[in-house]
N, C-alpha and C positions, 0 to 999 in steps of 0.2 A: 183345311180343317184345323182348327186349334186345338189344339193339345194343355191341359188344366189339370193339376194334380190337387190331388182332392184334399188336401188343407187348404186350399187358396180358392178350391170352388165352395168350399161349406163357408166361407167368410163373403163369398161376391154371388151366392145364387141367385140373387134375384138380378142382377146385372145381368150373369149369365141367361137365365132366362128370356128375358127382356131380348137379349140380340138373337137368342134362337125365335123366339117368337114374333119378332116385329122383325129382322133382318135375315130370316130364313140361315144363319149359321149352324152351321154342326160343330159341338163341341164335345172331343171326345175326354170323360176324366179318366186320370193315372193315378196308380198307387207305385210306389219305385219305379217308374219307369215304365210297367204293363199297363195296358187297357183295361177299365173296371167295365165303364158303361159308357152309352156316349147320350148327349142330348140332340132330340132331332126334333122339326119343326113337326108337326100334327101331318101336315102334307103329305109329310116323306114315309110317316107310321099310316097313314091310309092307302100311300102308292103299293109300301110293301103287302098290306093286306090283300090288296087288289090282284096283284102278282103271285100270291100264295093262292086265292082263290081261282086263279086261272088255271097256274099248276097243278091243281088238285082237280078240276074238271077236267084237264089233257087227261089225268091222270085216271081218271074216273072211265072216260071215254075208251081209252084205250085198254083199258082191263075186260068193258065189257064183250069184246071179241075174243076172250080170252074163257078156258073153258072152267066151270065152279070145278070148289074143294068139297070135299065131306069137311062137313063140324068136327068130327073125332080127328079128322087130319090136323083142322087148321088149330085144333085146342093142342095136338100131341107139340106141332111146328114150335109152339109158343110156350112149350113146357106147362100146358095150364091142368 
């Protein structure tokens, strides 16, 4: 994965781009040496969706053997 600190990517973005997009790289940008954000190809941001959407129906699935709250509980739970 590359590593770009974000003065040198605000001057090469569309370079950068470009090999995320047409060469499938991940480009992660830094500010002093910490991860800000990273650029990922379209692919990899649909794969994680795809993965979050599973997780959340495991999630789903296994709650429903699980026995309900009262509303007043799950509002007290939440400070609401």
């Amino acid at each position: 994965m590359t590593r770009v600190p974000i003065s040198k990517a605000r001057e090469h973005l569309a370079d950068l781009g470009n090999r995320v997009a047409l060469q499938g790289e991940r480009v992660v940008i830094e500010r002093r040496g910490k991860n800000l954000f990273a650029l990922v190809p379209v692919e990899d941001v649909e794969l994680l969706e795809r993965l979050e959407d599973k997780l959340d129906l495991d999630a789903i699935r296994s709650a429903k053997g699980e026995p309900s709250k009262p509303w007043s509980q799950v509002k007290k739970t939440l400070g609401l």
